[in-house]
N, C-alpha and C positions, 0 to 999 in steps of 0.2 A: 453517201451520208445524208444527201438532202431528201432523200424517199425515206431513210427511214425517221426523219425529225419527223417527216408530215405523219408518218404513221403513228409515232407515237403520239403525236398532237391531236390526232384525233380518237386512238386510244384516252386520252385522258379527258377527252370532251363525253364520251361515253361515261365515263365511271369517276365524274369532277365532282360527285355530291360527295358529302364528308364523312359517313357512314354508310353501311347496308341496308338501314329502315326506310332513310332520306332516299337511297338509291330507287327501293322496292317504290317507294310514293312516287318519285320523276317518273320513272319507264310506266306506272299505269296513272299519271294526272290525266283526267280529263277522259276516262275512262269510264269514272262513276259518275252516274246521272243520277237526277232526284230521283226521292223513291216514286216507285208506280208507277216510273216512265218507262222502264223497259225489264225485260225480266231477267232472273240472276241467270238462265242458262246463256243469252245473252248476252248479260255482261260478262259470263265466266267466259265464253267463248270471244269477248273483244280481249279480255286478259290474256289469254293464252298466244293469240296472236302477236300483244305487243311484246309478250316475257318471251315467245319465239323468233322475232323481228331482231332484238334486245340480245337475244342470245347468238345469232346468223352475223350480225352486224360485230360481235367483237369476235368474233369465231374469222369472219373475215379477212378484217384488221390482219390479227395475230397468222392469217395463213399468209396474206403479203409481207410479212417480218419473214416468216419461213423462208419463203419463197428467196427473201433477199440473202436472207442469211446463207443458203445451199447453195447460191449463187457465187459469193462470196464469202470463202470460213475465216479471214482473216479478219472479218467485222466486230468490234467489241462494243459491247453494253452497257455501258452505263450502270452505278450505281441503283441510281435515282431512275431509271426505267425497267432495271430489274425489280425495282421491290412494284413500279407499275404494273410488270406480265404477272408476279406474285397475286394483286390483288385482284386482276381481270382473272386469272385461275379460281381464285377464292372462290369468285363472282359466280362464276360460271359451274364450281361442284355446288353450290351453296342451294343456287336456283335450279341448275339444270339436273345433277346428279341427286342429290339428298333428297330433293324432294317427290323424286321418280323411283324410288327404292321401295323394294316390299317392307314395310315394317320389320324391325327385326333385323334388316342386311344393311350395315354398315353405321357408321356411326351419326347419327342423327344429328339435324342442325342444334338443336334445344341444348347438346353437348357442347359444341363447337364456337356456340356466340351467344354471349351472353346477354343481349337483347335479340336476341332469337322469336321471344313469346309476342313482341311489340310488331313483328314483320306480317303485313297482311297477309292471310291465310291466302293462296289460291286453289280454287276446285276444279283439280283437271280430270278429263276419264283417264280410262285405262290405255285407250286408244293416244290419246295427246302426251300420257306421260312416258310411253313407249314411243315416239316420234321425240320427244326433245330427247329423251336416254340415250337415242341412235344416234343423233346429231350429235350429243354432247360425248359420247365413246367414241365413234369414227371421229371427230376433232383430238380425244387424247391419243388415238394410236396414230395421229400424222404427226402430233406433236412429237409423240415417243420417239421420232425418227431424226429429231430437230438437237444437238447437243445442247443447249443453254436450256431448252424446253424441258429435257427429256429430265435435268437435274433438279426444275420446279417438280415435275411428277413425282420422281421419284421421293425429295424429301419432304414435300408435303401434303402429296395426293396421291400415294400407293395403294393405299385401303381402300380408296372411292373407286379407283381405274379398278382393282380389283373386283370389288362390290359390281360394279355396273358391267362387269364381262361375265362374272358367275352368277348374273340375272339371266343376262340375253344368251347363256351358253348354255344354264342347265337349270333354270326355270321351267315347273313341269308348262306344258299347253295343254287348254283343250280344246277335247274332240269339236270338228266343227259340228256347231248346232245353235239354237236358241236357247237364252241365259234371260235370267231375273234383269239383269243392266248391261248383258253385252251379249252381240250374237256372231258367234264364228264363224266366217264362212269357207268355204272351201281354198277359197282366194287367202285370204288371208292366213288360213294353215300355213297353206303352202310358202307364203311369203315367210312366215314365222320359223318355218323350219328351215327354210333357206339361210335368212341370216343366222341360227344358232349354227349350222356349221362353219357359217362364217365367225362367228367368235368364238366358236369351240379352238379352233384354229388360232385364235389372236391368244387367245387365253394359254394354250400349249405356250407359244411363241414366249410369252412373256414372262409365263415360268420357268421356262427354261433357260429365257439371257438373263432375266433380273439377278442380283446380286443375293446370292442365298440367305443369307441370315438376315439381313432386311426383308425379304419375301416372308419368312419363316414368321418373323414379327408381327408385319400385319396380319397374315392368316391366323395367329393366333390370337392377335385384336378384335379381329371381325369374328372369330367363335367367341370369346368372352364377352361378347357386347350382353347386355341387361336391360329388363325393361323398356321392350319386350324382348324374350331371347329369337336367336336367330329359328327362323323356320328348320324343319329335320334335314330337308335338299341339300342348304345351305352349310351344317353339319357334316352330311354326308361327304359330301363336294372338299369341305375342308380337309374333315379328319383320311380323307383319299390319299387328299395331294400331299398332305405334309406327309403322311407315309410312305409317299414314293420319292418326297424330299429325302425324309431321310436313310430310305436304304439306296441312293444313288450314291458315285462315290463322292468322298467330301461331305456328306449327308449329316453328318456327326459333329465334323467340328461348325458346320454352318448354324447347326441347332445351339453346339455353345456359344458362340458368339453372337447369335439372336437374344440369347439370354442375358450375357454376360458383357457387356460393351466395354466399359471403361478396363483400362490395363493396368489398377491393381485390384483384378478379381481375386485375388487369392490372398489376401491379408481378413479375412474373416468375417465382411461382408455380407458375404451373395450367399451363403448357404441356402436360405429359402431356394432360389433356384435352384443352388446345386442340385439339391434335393426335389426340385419338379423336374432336374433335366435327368438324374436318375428314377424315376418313375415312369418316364416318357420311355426311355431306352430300354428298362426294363420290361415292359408291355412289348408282346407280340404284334405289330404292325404288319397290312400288307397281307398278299393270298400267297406268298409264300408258308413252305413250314415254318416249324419252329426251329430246328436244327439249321433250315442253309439261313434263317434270320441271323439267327446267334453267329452264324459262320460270318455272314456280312459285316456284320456290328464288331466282331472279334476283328477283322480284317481293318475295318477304319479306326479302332481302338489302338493298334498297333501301328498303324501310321500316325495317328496323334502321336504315341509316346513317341517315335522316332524322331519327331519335327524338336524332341528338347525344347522345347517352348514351354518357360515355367507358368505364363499364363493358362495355358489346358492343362496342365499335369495334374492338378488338384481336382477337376471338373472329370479330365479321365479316369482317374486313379478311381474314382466315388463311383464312376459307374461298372468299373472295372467288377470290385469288390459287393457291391451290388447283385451285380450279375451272377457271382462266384456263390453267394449265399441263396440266390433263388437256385440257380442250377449250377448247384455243386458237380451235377456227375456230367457234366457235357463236356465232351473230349477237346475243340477249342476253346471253351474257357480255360480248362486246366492248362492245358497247353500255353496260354498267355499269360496265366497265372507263375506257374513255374519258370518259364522266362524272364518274368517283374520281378520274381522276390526270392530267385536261387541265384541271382546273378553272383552273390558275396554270401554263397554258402562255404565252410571251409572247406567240407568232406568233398563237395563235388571239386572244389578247386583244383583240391588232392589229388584227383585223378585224371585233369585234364592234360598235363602234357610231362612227360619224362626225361624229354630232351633238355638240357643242363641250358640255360639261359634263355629260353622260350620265353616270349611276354606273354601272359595267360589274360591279362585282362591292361589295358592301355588303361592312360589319362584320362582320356575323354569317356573311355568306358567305364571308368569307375565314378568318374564325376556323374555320370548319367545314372548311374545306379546309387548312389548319393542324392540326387536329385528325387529318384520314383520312391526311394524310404522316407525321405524328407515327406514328400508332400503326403505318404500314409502317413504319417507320425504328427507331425507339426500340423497338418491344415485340415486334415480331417477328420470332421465330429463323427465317426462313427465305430460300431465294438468292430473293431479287427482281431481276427483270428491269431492268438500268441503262433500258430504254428508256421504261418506264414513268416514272420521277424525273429523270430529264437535262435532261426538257421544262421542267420547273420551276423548276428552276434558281436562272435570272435574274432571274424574277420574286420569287423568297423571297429574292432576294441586296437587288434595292431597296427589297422591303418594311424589310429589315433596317434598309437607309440612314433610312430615313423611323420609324422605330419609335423610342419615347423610352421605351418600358417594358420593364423589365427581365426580365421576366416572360417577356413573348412575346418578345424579342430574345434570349432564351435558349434557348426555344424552336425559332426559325428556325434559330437559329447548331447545332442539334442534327439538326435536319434534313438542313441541307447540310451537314455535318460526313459523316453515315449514309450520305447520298446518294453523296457523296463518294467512299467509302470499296469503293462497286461500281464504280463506274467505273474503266475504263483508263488508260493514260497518256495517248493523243492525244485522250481524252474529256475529260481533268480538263484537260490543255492549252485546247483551247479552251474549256472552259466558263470558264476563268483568263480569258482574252482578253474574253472576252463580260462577265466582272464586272466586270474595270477599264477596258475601252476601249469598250460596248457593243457593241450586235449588230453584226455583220460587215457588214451593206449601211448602215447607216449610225449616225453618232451621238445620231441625237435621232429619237423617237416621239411620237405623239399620245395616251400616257397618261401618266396623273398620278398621284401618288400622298398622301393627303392622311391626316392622321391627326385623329380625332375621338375626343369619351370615350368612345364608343362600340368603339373600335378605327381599324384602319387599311381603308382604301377606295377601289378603284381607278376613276380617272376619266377619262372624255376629253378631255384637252387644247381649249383653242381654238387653241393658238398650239404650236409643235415644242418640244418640253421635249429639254435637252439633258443627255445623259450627265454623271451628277454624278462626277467621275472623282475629285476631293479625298476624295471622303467615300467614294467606292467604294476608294480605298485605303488610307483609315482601318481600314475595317470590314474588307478583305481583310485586314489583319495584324492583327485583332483574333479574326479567325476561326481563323487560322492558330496563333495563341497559345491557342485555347482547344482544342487539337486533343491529345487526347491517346496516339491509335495511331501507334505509329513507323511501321507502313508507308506509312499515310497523309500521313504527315510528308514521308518520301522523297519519296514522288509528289510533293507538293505543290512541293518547294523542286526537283525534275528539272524537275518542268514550267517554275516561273518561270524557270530558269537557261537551258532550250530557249526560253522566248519572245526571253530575254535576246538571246540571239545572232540569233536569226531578226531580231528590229528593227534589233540592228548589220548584219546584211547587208544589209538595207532601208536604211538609213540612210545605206552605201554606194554602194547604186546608183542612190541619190535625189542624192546629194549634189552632182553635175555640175548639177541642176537647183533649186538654192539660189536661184540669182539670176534672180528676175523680169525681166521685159522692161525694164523702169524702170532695174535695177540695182541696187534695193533686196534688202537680205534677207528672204526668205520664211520663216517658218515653218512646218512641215510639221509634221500628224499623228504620223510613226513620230520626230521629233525628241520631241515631249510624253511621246508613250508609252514611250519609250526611256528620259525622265526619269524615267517613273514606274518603271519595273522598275529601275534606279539604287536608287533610292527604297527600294524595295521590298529587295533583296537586300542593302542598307547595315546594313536596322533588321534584318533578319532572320537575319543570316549568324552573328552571333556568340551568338545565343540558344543557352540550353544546351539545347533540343531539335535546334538544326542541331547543335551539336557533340557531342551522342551519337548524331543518327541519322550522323555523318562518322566515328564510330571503327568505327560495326557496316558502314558500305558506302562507303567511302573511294572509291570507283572514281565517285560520280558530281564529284567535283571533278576528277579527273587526267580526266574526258569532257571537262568544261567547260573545262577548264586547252588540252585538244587543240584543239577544235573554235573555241575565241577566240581563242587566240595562236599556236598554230604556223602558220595559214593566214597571217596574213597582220599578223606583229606593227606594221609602219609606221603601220596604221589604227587599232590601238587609241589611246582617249584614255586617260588617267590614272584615270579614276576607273573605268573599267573595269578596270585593269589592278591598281587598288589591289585592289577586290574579290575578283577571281581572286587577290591574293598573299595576299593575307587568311584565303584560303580552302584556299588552298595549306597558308600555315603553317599556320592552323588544323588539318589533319589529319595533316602531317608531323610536330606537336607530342603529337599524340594518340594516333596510331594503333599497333598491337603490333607486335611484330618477326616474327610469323607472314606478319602481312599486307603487314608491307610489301616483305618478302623474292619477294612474290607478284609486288609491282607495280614491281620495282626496276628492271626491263627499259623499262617505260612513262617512270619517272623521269627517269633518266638521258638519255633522248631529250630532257626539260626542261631539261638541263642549258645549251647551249648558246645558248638562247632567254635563260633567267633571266641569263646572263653578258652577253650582249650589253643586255638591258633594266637589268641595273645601272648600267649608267652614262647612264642617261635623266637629264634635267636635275634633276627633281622628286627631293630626299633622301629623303623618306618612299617612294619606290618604290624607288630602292637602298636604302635599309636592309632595305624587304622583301625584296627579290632575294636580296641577302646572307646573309642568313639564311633562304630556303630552301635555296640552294645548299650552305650547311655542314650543313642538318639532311638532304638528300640524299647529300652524299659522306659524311656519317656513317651513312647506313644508318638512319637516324631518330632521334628525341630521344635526345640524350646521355645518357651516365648522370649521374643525381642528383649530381655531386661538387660541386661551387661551389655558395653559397651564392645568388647568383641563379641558379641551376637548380630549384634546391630550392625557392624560392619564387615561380617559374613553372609550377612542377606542381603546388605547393599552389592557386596562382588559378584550377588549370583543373578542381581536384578537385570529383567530384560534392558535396560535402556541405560546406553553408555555411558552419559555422564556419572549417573549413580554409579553404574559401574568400578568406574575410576577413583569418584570420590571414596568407595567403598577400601579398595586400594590402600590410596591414599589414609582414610582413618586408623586400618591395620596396623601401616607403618608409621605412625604416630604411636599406637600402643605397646608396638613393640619397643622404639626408642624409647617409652617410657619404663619398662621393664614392668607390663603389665604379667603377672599371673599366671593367668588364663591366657593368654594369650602367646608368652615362654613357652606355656606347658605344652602348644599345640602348634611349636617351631617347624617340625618335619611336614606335618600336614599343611601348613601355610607356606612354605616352603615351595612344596609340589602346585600349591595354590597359584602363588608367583609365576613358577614356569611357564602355567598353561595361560596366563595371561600376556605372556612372553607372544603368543600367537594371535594375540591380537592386530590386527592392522590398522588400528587408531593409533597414533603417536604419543597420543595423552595418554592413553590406556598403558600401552609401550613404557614409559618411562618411569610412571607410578609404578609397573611390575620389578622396573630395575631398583628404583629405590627401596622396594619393598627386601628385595634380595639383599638389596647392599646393608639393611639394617639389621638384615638376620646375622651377619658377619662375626658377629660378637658372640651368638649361639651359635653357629655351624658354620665355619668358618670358611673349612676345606671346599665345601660343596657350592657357599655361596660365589668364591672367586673363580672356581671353575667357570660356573655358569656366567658369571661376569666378562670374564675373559673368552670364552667362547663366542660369545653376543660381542663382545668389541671386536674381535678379529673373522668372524661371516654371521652378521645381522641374520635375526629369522628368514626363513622364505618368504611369510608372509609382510616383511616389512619391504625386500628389496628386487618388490616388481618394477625396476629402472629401466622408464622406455623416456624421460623426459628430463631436461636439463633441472627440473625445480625438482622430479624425484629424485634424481644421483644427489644434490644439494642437500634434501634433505634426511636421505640415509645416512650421508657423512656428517650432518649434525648431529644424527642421534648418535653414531658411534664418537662421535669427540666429546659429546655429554656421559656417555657410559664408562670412556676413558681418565674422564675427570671423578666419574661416580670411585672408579677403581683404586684411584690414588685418594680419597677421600677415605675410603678405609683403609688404605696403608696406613695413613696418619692416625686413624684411631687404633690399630693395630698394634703400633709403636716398636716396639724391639721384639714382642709376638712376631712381625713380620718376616723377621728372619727363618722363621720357619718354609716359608710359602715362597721366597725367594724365585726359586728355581721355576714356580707356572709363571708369578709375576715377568718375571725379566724375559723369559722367552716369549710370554705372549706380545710384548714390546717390540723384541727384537721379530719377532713373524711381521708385526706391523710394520715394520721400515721398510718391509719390503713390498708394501699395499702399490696399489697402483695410483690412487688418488692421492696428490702430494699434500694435501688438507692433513688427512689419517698421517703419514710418516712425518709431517713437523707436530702432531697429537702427539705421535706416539714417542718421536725425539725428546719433548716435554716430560711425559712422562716418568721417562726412564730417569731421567734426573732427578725428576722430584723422589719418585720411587728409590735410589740411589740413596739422595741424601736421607729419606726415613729409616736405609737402611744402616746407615752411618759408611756407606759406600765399604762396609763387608760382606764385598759379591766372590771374593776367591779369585776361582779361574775363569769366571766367566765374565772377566772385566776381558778378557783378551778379545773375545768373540766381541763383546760390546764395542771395542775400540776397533776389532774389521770392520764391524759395521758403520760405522760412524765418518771412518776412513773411506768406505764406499760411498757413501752418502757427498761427503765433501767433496771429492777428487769426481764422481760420475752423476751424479743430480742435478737437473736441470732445472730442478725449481729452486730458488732463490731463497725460499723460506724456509726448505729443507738445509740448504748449507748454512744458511743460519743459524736455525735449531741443533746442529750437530759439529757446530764451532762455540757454540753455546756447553753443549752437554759440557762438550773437554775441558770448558775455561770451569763447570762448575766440579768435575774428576777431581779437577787437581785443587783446588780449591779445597774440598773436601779431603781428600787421602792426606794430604798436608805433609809431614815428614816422611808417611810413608810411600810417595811417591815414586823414594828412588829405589827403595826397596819392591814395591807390589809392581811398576812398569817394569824396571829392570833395562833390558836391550831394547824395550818399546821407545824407551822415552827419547832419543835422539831421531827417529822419523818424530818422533810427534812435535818437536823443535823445528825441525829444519820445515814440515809443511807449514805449523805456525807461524813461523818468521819468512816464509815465502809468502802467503795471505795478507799478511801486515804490512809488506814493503812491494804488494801488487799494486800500482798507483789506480788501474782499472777494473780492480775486484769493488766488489759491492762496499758501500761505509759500514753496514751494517756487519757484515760478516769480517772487516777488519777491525773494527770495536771491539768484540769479541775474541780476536785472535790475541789484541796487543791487551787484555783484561789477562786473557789466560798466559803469552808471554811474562806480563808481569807477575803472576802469581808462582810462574814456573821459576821466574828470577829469585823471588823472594825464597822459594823454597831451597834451591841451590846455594844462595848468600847466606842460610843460616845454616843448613847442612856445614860448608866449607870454614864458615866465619863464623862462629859461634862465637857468644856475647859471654866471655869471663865475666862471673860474678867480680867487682874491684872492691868487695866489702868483706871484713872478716869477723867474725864473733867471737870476743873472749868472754869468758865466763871465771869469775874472782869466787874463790871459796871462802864460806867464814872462817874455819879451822885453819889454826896458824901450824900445825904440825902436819898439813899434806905439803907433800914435796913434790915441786914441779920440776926437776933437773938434779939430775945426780953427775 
């Protein structure tokens, strides 16, 4: 350790000045003589001597560190004396390398240090700069040898060691002879060509161990140099070696990682490279053909994609496809091609194995093929061929069905969204037909699809798996909500509206053959799937993605408005015809006075259709009618003047609050018994529903109250709706993955439960009509699983009870099972409560006829009461209630048994003395 302190101590007495300029001025003080004392080739030539002294004397040093260092590898460095060998290396490309370089080759000081211009010039031949180049190259390739040395090289002086081997290796010479300022002589040829194969050799060496994408980098630094550019040699020499870089193996990915360093390349970044590292690969490199190129290139392309490393997948995939559009017709392209993008074809699926339980495609193997769509779809900017992803399709549409992880179901849904989005209209049409009705030759295949922890994994059937159509149109309008390009949208909702009508004409010309030979009704195919596209355009029509992709292209409802109803209105049903009017108002309520002045020709031909279909039997289709007809001879939505106008345009406003408050105003109008507003109960009605799907809570609840007010005009339909939403919340309200969302689903349902008995009470003795949804949807709730909802719904039922003046019939029997379940097996506290409560308030209410309407009931309903009341360790609460209802049961029994003789009698005295009271 003590040899090497000395060494550095005298290292740092060499290079102790506190700059490069300071440095240059110490090594030549006293160098320069006054003028006229001696001449500049003299003084250039005391320069050179001392910048060679200067240069020998640290070149020294640093060989005696070597030396120790190879001596002993367990020797460590220092900090503070690495960053010392760091600036003696500086030093030494600074002075010895940079300044001995042909113009042009390599990166000049004037880049490298910013007082560069301030550093005396020195003027060396050509002979002196080629003596320090050698010295200073043979010093880096002893170093290269040195571990601690060989990592300064590398990360700070690759380009230079470079630069000064592809001088001394393939720098032309010349013939020996006499020159203008140099003369060659035989000697010195010869010497000259001695050492170039001596660095021809270093130069091999180093390209071959150096670390390839670091190599790759410089060599591409040292072409791009500017100012002056590199000589043509220098060029040549480059554009050689990287092409024998990269048709070596590994060749490929070395170049992407020379490009591409940091590890999230693929979040949308680096495309500029991507796109130089696809132009590089795509160029015929190398004296090879073109054909065993391509074979090469195909060959490391396909070990990238094997290494699943999502880092190259984007950079490969780009070159891949690249490749595939210069030479389409080249047998290993396609070949690597159909490999990448048939893997999750169905048809090939179909025929890869027949044996009953076969895994045709693993976990890992689909996750892999999920990953090479992903990265075409998701990460790379370029037109990809629809024919390549089309194939795919169906089978990432069922993987979807089958997928419970959110992860990869996110995943998929991104894929076919991308995929999507290339395709055609009559492409994305049937690819629709194929996700919710399967493949076209039939409904069921011999693959399965099964999901492990491993992932999901496709297999072969033993038995015909049939088209899961339920879940295939779950997942289809789940896709379609997670879509967020309008164009895409269009397509999506022209396509279902084209299938729409295509099955009504199928459905037509099926229909003579309804009835089997038997005389039974048959069920048909285009009948189901008919239902589904129903289905389908019900939940989807009023989203606020269908109602702003209908204000920007209104023309594809007035298509479907054509092509449904004008041909041949007697065939429509109702619920086709709801949707077309739905659709109608929808964009005659929306649309600007530009556009519709466009399409008022088209309109008006509506006119006589919508008049004749008003007076269809169904009210909810005339009321539709009705009101498009007037927002047609009005030329489109009225102006804002009436208060329900004004809060019809608030409902339809892009931005939620208004939204709500819009709502909210409606249901204000209505409690007021506006009008205009009565007049257009059904259509605001349907209006309500679809705000029903909204997933703001505020939104949410203004929709319920809107319903609860219509109660009074549509009675039936509004507690439906009521009670349906109290006993399973929208979809869209109860995505319950978190303790504050369950909380607050069960607050909206205990506020909707409250909305319910809210219009019992204004209902009054009306109620008794409706009895039978009311009371059962209560008793469905006792049986909820959140004991919040069954002490709601135990309330309710009472209060509901006594609006009814507790004449429920026979279905007090069922209430008092349930109730009885409730008390005797409920482990929530609040629940036995609430349902020690209801009884106390039963009897309370039925009052004399107690003994009559219980009957045999009433003696269990005693003896658990007076068990509860004389439990010392039952709840206070629940025995309050027990000894209220005891007492009321008492009272009813003491008057039943004891009845209160009137002890008063009334005579009545006539004024006529001639009536006789006793004979």
């Amino acid at each position: 350790m003590s040899d090497l302190s000395l060494i550095f101590e005298r290292i740092s007495k060499l290079v102790k000045a506190e700059n490069e300029n300071d440095l240059i001025l110490a090594i030549f003080k006293g160098s320069i003589n006054p003028v006229g004392m001696e001449s500049d080739a003299e003084e250039n030539l005391k320069k050179y001597k001392l910048l060679k002294i200067f240069i020998q004397n640290i070149i020294h040093e640093i060989d005696l560190l070597a030396l120790e260092i190879s001596t002993n590898e367990e020797i460590l460095i220092s900090v503070k004396n690495q960053k010392l060998l760091r600036t003696c290396f500086h030093i030494l490309i600074s002075l010895g390398i940079s300044t001995c370089l042909i113009p042009g080759l390599g990166i000049s000081l004037d880049k490298r240090c910013i007082s560069a211009h301030s550093i005396p010039h020195i003027k060396l031949t050509d002979e002196q700069k080629y003596d320090i180049l050698v010295i200073c190259t043979d010093f880096l390739q002893r170093s290269y040898n040195v571990p601690v040395l060989k990592n300064i090289i590398i990360t700070f002086h690759l380009s230079d060691y470079l630069a000064a081997l592809i001088q001394l290796a393939f720098a032309p010479l010349k013939k020996p002879g006499v020159y203008p300022r140099f003369t060659m002589t035989q000697d010195m040829y010869d010497k000259f060509n001695s050492d170039r194969q001596k660095y021809i050799k270093l130069y091999d060496y180093l390209v071959s161990n150096c670390f390839q994408p670091m190599l790759m980098k410089e060599l591409l630094v040292l072409q791009s140099v500017a100012d002056p550019e590199p000589p043509l040699f220098v060029k040549r020499v480059i554009a050689k070696e990287m092409s024998r870089r990269l048709t070596v193996s590994g060749g490929l990915i070395s170049l992407i990682r020379c490009f591409i360093e940091s590890h999230e390349m693929d979040t949308g970044v680096e495309w500029k490279k991507i796109d130089m590292i696809c132009k590089i690969v795509a160029t015929k490199h190398g004296n090879m053909s073109e054909n065993d190129y391509l074979k090469n290139i195909m060959y490391q392309l396909k070990q990238i994609l094997s290494l699943n490393n999502v880092h190259y997948l984007a950079t490969a995939m780009s070159c891949l496809l690249t490749l595939y559009k210069k030479y389409n017709e080249c047998e290993p392209i396609l070949t690597l091609v159909k490999e990448v993008f048939n893997t999750l074809n169905y048809d090939d699926l179909t025929l890869k194995s027949n044996l009953p339980g076969t895994i045709i495609l693993t976990p890992q193997e689909v996750e892999h093929s999920l990953q090479f769509l992903q990265a075409c779809t998701s990460m790379i900017k370029l037109d990809l061929p629809s024919d390549l992803l089309k194939n795919n399709l169906l089978m990432l549409f069922l993987l979807r069905i089958k997928c419970t992880t959110n992860e990869t179901k996110t995943k998929i849904t991104d894929i076919i969204l991308k995929s999507l989005e290339i395709l055609n209209m009559i492409e994305i049409q049937n690819i629709i037909e194929k996700f919710l009705f399967g493949p076209e030759e039939s409904n069921t295949s011999n693959i399965s699809i099964e999901e492990y922890k491993a992932g999901l994994a496709v297999k072969c059937s033993a038995v015909p798996v049939d088209h899961p159509k339920n879940d295939a149109l779950m997942n289809f309008i789940d896709i379609f909500y997670a879509t967020t390009n309008n164009t895409l949208i269009n397509k999506l909702f022209e396509s279902c509206l084209h299938i729409f009508i295509n099955l009504k004409a199928e459905r037509q010309i099926k229909a003579k053959n309804l009835i089997n030979v038997q005389g039974e009704p048959q069920l048909l195919s285009s009948d189901e799937n008919y239902a589904v596209m129903l289905q389908i355009l019900a939940e989807i029509s009023a989203s606020e993605k269908i109602i702003g992709a209908l204000k920007e292209n209104p023309c594809i409802v007035i298509n479907f408005m054509e092509s449904l109803l004008l041909k041949d209105i007697t065939n429509s049903d109702e619920e086709c015809n709801t949707i077309a009017l739905v659709l109608l108002n929808t964009v005659l309520s929306n649309i600007n006075d530009t556009k519709i002045k466009e399409l008022k020709e088209r309109l008006y031909k509506l006119l006589p259709l919508l008049k004749k279909l008003s007076k269809d039997d169904s009210e909810y289709i005339s009321i539709l009618c009705n009101e498009s007809i007037s927002l047609i001879i009005a030329d489109g939505p009225k102006s804002k003047g009436s208060e329900y106008e004004k809060a019809l345009s608030n409902i339809y406003d892009d931005l939620l609050p208004v939204r709500a408050h819009g709502v909210m105003e409606m249901t204000k109008l209505i409690e007021k018994a506006d009008p205009e507003t009565i007049s257009r109960r059904h259509y605001l009605f349907c209006l309500f529903q679809e705000q029903l799907k909204d997933t703001d809570s505020y939104v949410y609840l203004s929709a319920v109250n809107g319903i609860a007010s219509l109660a009074m005009h549509c009675t039936s339909e509004a507690l439906t709706v009521l009670c349906k939403e109290f006993l399973e919340i929208s979809d869209e309200q109860k995505n319950i993955v978190t303790t504050e969302s369950q909380n607050r689903t069960a607050e909206l349902r205990m506020k909707i439960g409250d909305i319910i008995v809210k219009v019992t009470r204004k209902l009054g003795e009306m109620a008794v009509v409706h009895k039978t949804v009311l009371l059962n949807t209560m008793l469905c709730a006792c049986r909820d699983d959140d004991p919040l909802i069954r002490a709601s719904a135990l309330s309710n039922l009472a209060e509901i009870a006594l609006v009814l003046n507790y004449k429920i019939g026979t279905i007090i029997y069922e209430v008092l099972l349930c109730i009885w379940s409730i008390i005797e097996t409920d482990k929530a506290i609040e629940c036995r409560r609430a349902g020690v409560m209801v009884v106390s308030s039963l009897l309370k209410g039925l009052g004399k006829d107690t003994l009559i309407e219980l009957k045999e009931n009433l003696l269990p309903i005693y003896r658990t009461l007076n068990k509860l009341y004389k439990d010392a360790n039952e709840d206070t609460v629940v025995r309050l209630h027990a000894q209220i209802a005891l007492e009321e049961l008492n009272d009813i029994v003491t008057e039943y048994l004891l009845p209160n003789l009137p002890s008063q009698k009334e005579f009545l005295m006539l004024d006529k003395k001639d009536d006789i009271f006793f004979k």
